[in-house]
PDB file of N, CA, C and O in Angstrom:
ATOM      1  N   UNK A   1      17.288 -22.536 -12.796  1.00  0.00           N
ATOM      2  CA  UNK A   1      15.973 -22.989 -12.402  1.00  0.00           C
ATOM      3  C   UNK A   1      16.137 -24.280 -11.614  1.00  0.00           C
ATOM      4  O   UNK A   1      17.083 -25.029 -11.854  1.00  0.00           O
ATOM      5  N   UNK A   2      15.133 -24.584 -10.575  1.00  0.00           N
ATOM      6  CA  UNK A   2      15.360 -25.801  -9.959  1.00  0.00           C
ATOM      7  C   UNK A   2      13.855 -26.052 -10.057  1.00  0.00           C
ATOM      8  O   UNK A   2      12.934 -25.331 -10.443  1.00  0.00           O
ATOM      9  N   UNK A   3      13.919 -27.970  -9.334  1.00  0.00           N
ATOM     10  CA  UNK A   3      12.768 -28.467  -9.747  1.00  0.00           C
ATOM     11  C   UNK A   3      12.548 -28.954  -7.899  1.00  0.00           C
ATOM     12  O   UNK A   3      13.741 -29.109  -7.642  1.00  0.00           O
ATOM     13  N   UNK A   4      12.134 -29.130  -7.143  1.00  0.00           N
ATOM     14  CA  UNK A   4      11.489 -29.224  -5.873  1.00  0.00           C
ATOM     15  C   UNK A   4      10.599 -30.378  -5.704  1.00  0.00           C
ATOM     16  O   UNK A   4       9.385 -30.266  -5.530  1.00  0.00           O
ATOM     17  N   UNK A   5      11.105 -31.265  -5.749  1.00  0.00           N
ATOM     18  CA  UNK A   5      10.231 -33.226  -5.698  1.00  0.00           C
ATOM     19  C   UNK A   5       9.853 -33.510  -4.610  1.00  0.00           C
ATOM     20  O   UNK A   5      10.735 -33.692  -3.770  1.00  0.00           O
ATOM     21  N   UNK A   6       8.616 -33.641  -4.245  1.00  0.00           N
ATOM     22  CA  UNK A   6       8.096 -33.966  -2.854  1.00  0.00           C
ATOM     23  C   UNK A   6       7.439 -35.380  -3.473  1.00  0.00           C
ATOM     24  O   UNK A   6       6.695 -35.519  -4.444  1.00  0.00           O
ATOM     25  N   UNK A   7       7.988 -36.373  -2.555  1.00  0.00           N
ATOM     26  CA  UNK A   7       7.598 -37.789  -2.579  1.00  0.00           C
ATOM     27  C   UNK A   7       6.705 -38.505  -1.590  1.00  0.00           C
ATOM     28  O   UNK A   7       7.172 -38.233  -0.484  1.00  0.00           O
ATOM     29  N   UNK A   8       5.950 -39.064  -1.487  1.00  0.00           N
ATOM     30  CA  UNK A   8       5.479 -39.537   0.017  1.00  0.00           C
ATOM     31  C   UNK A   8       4.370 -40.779  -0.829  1.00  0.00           C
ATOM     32  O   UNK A   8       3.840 -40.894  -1.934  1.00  0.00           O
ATOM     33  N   UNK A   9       4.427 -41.444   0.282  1.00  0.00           N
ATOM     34  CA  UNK A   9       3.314 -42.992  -0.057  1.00  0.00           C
ATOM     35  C   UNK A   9       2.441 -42.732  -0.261  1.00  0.00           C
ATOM     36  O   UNK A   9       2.053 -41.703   0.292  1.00  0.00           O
ATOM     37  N   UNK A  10       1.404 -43.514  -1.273  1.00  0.00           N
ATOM     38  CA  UNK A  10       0.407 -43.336  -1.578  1.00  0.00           C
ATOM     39  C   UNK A  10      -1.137 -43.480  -0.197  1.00  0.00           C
ATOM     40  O   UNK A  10      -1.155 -44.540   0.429  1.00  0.00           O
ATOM     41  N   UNK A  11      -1.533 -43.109  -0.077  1.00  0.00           N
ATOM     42  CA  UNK A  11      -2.750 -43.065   1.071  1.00  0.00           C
ATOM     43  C   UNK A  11      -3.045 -44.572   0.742  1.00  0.00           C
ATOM     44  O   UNK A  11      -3.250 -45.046  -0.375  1.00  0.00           O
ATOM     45  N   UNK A  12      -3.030 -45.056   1.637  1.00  0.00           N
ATOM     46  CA  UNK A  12      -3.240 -46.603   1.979  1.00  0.00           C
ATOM     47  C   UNK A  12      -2.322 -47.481   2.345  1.00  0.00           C
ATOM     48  O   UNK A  12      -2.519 -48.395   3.146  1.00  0.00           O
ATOM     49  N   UNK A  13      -0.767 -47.125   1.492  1.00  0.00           N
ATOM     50  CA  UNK A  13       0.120 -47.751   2.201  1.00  0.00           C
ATOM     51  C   UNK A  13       0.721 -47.767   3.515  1.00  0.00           C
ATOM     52  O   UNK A  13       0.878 -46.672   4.054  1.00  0.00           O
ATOM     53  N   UNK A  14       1.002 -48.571   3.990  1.00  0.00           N
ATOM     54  CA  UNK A  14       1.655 -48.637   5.732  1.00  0.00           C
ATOM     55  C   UNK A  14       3.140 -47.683   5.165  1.00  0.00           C
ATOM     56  O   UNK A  14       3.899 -47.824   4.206  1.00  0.00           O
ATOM     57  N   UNK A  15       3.061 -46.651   6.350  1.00  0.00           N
ATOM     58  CA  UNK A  15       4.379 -45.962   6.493  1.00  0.00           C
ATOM     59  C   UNK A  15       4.534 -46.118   7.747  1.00  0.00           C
ATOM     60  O   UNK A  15       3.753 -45.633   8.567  1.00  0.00           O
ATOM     61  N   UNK A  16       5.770 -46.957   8.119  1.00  0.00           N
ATOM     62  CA  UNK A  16       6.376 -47.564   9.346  1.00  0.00           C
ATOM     63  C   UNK A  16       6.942 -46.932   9.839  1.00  0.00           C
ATOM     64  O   UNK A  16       7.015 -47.029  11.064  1.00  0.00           O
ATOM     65  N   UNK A  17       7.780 -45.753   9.011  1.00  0.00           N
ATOM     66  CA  UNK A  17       8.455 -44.607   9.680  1.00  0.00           C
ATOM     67  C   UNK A  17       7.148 -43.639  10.309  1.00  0.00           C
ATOM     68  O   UNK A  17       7.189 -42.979  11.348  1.00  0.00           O
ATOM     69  N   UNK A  18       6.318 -43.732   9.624  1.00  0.00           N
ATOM     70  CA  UNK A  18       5.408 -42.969  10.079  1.00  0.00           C
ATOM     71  C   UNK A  18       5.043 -43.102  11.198  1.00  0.00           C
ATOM     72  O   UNK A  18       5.271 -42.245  12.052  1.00  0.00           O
ATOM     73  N   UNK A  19       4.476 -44.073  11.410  1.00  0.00           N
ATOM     74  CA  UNK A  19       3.905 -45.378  12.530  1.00  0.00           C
ATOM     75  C   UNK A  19       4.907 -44.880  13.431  1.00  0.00           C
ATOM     76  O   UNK A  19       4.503 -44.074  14.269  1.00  0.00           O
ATOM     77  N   UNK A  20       6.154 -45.189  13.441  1.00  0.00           N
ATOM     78  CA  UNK A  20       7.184 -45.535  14.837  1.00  0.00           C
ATOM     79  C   UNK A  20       7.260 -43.688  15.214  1.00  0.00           C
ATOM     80  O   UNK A  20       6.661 -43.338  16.231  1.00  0.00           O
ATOM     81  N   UNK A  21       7.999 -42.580  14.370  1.00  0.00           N
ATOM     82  CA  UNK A  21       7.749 -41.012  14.718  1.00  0.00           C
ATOM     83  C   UNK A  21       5.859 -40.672  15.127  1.00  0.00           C
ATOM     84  O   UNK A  21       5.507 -39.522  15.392  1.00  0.00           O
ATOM     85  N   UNK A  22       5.128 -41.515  15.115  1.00  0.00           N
ATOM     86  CA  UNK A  22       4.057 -41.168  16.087  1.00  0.00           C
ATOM     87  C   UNK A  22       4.118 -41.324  17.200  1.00  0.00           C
ATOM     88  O   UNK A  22       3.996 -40.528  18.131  1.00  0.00           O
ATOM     89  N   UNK A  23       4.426 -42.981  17.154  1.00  0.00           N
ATOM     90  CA  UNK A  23       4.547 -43.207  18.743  1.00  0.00           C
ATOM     91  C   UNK A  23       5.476 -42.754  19.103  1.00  0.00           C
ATOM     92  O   UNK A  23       5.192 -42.260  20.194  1.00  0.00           O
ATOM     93  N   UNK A  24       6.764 -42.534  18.828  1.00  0.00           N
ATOM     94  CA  UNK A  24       8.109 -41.534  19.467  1.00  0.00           C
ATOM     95  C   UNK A  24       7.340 -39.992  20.429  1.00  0.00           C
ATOM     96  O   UNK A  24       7.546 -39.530  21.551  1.00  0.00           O
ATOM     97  N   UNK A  25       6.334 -39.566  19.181  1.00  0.00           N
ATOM     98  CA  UNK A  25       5.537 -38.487  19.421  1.00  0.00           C
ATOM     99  C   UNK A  25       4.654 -38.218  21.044  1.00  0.00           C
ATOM    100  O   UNK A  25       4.607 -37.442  21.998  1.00  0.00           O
ATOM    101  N   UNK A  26       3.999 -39.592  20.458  1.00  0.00           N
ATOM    102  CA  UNK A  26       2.569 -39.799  21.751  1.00  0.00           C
ATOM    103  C   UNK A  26       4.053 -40.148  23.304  1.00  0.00           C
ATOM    104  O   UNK A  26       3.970 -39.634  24.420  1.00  0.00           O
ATOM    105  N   UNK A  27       4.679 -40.664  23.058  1.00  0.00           N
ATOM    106  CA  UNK A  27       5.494 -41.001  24.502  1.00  0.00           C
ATOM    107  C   UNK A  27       6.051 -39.792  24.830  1.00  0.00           C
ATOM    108  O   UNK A  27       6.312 -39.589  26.016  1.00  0.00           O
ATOM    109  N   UNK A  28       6.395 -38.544  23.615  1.00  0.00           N
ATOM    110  CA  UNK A  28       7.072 -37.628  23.993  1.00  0.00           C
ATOM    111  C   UNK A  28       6.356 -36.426  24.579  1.00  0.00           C
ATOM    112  O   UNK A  28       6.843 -35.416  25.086  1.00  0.00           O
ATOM    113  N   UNK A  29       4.878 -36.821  24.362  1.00  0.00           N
ATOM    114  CA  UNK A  29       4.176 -36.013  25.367  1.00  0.00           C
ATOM    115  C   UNK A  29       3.047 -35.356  24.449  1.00  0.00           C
ATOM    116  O   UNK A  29       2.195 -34.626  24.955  1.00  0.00           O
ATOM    117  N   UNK A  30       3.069 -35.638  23.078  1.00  0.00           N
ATOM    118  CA  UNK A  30       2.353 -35.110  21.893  1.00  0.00           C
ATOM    119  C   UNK A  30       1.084 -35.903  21.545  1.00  0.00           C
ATOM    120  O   UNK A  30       0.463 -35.777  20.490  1.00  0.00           O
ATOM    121  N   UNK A  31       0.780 -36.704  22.515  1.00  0.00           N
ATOM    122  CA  UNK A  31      -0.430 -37.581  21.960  1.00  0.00           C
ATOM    123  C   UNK A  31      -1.492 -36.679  21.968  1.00  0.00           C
ATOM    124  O   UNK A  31      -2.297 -37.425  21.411  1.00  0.00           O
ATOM    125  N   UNK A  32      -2.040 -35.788  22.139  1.00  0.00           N
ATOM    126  CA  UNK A  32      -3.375 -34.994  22.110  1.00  0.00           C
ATOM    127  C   UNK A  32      -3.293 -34.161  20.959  1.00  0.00           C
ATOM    128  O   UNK A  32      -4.374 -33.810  20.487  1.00  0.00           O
ATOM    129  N   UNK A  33      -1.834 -33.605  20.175  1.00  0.00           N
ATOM    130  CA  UNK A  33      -1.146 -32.926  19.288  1.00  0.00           C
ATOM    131  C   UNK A  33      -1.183 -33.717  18.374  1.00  0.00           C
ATOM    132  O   UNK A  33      -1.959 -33.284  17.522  1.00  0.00           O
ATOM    133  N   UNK A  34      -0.625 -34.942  18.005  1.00  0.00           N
ATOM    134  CA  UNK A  34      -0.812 -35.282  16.470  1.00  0.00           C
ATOM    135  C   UNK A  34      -1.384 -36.042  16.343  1.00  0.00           C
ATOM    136  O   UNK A  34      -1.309 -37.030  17.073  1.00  0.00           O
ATOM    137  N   UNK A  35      -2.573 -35.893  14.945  1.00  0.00           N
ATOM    138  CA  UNK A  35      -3.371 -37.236  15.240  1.00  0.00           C
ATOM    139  C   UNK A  35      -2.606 -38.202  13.721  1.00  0.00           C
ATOM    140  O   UNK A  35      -3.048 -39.124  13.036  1.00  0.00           O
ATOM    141  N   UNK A  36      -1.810 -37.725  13.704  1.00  0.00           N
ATOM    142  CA  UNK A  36      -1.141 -39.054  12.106  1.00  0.00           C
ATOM    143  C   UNK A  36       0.328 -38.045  11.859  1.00  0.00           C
ATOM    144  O   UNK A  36       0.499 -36.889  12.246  1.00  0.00           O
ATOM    145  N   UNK A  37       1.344 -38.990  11.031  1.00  0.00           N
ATOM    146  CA  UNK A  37       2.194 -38.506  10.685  1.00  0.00           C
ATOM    147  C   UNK A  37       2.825 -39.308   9.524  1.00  0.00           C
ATOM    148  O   UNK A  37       3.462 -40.271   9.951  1.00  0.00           O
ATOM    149  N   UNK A  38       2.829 -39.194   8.247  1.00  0.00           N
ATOM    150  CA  UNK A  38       3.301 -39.500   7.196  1.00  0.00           C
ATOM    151  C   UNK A  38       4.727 -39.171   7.114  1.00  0.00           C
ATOM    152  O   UNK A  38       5.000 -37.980   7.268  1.00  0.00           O
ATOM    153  N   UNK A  39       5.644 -39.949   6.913  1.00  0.00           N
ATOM    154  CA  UNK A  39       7.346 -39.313   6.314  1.00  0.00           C
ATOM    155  C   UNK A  39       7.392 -39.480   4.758  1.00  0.00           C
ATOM    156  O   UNK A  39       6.662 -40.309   4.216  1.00  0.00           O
ATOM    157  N   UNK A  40       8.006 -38.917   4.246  1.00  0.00           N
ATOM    158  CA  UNK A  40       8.319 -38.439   2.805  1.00  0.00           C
ATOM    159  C   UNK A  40       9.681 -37.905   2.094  1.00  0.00           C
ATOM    160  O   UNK A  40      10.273 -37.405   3.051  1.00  0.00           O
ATOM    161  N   UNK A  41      10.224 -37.790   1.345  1.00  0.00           N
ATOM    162  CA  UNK A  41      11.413 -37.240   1.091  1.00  0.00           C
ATOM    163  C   UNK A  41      11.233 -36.108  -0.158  1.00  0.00           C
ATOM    164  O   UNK A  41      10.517 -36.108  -1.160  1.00  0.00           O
ATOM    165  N   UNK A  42      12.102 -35.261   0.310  1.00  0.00           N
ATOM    166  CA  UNK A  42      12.471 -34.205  -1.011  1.00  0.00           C
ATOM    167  C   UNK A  42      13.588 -34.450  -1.670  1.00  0.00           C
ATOM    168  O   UNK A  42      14.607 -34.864  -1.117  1.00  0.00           O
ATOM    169  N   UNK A  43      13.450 -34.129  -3.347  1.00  0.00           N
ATOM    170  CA  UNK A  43      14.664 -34.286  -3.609  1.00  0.00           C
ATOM    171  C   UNK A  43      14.859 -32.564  -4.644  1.00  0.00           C
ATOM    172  O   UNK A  43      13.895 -32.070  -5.228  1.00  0.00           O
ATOM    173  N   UNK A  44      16.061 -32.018  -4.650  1.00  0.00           N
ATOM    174  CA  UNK A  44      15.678 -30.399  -5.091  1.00  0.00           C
ATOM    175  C   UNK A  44      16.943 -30.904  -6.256  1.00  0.00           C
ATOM    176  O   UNK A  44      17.679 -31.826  -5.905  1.00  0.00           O
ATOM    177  N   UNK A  45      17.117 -30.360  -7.423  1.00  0.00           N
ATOM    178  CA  UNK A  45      17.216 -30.642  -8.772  1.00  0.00           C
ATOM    179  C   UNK A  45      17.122 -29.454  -9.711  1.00  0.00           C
ATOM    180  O   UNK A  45      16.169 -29.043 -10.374  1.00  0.00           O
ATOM    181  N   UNK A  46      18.991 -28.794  -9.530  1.00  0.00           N
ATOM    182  CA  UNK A  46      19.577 -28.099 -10.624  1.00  0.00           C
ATOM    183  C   UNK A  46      19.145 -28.406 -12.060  1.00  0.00           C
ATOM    184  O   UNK A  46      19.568 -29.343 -12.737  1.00  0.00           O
ATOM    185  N   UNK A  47      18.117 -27.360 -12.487  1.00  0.00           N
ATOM    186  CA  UNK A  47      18.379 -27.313 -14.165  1.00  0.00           C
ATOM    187  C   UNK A  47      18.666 -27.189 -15.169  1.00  0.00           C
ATOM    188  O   UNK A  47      19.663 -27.789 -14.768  1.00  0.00           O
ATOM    189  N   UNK A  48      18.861 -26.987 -16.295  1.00  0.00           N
ATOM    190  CA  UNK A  48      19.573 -26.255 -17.241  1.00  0.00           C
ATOM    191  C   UNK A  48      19.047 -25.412 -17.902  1.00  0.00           C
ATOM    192  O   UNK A  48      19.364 -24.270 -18.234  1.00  0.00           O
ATOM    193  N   UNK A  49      17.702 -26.431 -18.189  1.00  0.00           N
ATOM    194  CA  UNK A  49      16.174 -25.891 -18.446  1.00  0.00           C
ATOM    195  C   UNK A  49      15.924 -23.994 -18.414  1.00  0.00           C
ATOM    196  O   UNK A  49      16.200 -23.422 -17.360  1.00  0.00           O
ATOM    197  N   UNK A  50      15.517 -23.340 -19.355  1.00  0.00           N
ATOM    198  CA  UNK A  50      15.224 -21.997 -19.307  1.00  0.00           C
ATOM    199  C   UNK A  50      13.436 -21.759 -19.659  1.00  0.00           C
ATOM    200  O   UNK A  50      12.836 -20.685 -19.610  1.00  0.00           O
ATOM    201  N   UNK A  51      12.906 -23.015 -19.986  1.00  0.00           N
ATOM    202  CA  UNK A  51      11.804 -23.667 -20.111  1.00  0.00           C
ATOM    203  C   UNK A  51      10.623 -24.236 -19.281  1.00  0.00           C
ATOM    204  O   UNK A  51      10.102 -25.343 -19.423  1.00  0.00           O
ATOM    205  N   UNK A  52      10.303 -23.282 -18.399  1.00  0.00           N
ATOM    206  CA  UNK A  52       8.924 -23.918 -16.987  1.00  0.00           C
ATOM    207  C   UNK A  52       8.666 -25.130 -17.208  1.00  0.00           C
ATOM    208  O   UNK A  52       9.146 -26.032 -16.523  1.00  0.00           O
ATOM    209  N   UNK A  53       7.671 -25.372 -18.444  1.00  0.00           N
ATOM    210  CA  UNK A  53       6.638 -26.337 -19.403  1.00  0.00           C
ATOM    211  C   UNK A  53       7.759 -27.698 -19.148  1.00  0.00           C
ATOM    212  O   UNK A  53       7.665 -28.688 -18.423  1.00  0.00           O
ATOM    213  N   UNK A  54       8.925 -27.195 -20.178  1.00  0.00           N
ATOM    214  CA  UNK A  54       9.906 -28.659 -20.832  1.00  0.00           C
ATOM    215  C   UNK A  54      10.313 -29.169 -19.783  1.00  0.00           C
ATOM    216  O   UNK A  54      10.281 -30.398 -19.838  1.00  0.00           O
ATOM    217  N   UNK A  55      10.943 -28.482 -18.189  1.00  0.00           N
ATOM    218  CA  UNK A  55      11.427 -28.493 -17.105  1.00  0.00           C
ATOM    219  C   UNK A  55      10.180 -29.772 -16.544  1.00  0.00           C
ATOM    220  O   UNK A  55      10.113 -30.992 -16.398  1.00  0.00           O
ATOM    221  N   UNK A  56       9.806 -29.234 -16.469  1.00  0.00           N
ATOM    222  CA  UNK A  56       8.593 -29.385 -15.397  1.00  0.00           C
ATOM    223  C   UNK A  56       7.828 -30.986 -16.493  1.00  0.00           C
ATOM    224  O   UNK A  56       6.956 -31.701 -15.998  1.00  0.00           O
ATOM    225  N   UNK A  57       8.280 -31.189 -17.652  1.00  0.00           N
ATOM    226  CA  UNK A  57       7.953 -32.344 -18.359  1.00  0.00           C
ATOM    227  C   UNK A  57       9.121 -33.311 -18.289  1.00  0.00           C
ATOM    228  O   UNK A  57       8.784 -34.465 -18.024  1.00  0.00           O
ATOM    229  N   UNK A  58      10.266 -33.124 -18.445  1.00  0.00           N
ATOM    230  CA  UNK A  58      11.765 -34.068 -18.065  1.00  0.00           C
ATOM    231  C   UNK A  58      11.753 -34.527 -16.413  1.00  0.00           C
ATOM    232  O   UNK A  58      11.640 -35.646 -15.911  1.00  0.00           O
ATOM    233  N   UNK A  59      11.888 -33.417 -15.898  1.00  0.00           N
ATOM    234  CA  UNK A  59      11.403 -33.853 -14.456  1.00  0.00           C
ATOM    235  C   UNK A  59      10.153 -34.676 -13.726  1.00  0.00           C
ATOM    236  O   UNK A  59      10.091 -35.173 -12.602  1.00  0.00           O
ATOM    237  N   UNK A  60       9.377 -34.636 -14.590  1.00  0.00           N
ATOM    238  CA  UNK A  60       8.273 -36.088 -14.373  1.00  0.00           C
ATOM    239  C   UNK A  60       8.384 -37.286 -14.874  1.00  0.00           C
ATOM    240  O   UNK A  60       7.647 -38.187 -14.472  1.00  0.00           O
ATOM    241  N   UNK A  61       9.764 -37.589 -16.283  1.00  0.00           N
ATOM    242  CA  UNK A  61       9.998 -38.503 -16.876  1.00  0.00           C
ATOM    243  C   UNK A  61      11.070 -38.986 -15.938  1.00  0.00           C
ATOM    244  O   UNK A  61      11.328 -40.185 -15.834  1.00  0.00           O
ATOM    245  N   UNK A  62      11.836 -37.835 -15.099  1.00  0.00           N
ATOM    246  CA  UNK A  62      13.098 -38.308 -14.198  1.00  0.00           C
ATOM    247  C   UNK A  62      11.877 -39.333 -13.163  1.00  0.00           C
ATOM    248  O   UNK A  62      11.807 -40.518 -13.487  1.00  0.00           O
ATOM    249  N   UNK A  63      11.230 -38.991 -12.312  1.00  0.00           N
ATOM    250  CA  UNK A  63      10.337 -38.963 -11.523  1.00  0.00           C
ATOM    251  C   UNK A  63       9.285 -40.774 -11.841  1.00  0.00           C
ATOM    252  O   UNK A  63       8.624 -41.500 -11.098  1.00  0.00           O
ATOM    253  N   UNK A  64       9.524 -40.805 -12.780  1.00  0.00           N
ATOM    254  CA  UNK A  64       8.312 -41.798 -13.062  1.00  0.00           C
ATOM    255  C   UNK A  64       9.271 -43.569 -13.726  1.00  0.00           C
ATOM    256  O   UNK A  64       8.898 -44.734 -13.861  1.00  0.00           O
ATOM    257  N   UNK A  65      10.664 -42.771 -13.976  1.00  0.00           N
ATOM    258  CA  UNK A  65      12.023 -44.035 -14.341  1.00  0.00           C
ATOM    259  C   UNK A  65      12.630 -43.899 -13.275  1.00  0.00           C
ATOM    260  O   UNK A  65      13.664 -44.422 -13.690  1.00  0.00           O
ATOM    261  N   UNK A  66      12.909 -43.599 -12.082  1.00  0.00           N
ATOM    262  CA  UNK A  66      14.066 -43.478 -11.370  1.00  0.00           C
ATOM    263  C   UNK A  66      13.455 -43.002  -9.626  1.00  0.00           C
ATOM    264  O   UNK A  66      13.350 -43.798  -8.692  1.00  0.00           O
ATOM    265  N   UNK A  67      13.142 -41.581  -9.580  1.00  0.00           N
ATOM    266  CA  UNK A  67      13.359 -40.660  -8.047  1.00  0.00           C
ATOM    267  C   UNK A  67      12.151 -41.138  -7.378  1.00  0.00           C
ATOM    268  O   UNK A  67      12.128 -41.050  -6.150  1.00  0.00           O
ATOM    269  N   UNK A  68      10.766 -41.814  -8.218  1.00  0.00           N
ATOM    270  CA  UNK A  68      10.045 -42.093  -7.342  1.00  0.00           C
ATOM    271  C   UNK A  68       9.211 -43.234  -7.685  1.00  0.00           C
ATOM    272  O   UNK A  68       8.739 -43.188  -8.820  1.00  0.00           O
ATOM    273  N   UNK A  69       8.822 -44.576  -6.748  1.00  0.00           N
ATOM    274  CA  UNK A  69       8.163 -45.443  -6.963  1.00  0.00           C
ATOM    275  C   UNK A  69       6.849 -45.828  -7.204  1.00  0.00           C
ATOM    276  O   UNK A  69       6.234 -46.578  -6.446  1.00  0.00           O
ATOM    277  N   UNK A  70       6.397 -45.359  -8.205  1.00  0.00           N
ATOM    278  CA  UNK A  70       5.010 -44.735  -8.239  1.00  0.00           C
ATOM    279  C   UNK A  70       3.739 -45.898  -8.295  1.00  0.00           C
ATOM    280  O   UNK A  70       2.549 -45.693  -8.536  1.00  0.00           O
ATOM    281  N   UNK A  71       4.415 -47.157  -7.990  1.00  0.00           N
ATOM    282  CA  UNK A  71       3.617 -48.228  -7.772  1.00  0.00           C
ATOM    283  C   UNK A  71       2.752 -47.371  -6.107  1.00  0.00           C
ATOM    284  O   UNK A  71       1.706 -46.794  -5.809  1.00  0.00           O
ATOM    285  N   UNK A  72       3.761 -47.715  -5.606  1.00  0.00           N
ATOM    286  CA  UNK A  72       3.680 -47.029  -4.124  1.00  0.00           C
ATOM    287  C   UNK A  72       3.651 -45.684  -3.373  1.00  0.00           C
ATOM    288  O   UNK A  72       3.182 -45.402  -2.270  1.00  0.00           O
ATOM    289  N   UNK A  73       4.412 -44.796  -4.471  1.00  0.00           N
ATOM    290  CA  UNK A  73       4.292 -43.510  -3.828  1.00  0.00           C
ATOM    291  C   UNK A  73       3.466 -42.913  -5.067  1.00  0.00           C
ATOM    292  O   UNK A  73       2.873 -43.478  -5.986  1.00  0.00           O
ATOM    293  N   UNK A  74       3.699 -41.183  -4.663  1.00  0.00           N
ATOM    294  CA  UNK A  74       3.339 -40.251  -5.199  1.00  0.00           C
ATOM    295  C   UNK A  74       4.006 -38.999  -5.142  1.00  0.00           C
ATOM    296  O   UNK A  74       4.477 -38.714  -4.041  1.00  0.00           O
ATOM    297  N   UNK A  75       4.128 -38.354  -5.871  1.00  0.00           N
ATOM    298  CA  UNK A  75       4.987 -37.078  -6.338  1.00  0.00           C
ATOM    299  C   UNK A  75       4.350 -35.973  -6.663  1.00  0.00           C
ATOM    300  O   UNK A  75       3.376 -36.192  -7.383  1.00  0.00           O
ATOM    301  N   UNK A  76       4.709 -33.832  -6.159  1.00  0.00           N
ATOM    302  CA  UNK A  76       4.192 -33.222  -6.348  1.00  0.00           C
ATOM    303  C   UNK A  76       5.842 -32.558  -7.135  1.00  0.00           C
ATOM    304  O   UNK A  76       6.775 -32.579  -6.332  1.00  0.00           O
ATOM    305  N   UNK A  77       6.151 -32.091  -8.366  1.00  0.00           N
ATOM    306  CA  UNK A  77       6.957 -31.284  -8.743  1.00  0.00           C
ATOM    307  C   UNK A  77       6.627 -29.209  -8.615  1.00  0.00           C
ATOM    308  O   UNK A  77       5.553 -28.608  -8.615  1.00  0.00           O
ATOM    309  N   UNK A  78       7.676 -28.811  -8.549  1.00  0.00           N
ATOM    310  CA  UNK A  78       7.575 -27.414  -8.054  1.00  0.00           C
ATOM    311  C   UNK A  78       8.334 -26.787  -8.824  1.00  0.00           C
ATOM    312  O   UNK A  78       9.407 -26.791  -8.222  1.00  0.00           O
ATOM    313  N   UNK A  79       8.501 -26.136  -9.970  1.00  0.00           N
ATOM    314  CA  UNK A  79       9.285 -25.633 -10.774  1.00  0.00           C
ATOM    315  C   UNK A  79       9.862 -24.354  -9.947  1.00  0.00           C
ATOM    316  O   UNK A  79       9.029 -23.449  -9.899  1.00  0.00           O
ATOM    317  N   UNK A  80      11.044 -24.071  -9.308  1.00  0.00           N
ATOM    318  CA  UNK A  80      11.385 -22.715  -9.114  1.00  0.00           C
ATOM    319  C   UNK A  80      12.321 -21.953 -10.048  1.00  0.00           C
ATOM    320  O   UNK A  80      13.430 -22.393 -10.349  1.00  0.00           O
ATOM    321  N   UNK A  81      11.912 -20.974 -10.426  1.00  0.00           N
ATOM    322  CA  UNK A  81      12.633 -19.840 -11.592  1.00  0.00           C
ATOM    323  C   UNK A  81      13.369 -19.407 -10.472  1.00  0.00           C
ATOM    324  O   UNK A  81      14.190 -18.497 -10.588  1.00  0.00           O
TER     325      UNK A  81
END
């Protein structure tokens, strides 16, 4: 089983990567095409877990001490069987 961590800033914070891959965007000829662009990271996470529920509960304790800064970001977990 794996666990599928999508991370990205919370709505309000400045994402600078964001900011600079827009304008990369708008110069590259995409300004009428995107109107925003958020960056984010995945992180994908071998389990041992035979357990959806327990999986999917360790992996939010990984998530909330360690993989993501939850002052600032936010996290969607994805249990795949």
């Amino acid at each position: 089983m794996k666990a599928i961590i999508n991370i990205a800033l919370k709505q309000g914070v400045l994402d600078d990567q964001g900011k600079a891959t827009h304008h990369a965007l708008d110069t590259l000829g995409f300004e009428n095409v995107v109107k925003d662009v958020r960056i984010g990271k995945q992180i994908i996470i071998e389990l041992n877990s035979s357990n959806e529920e327990d999986a999917k509960v360790e992996v939010s304790k990984m998530c909330d001490k360690l993989l993501a800064n939850t002052v600032i970001e936010d996290y969607q977990i994805k249990i795949v069987v």
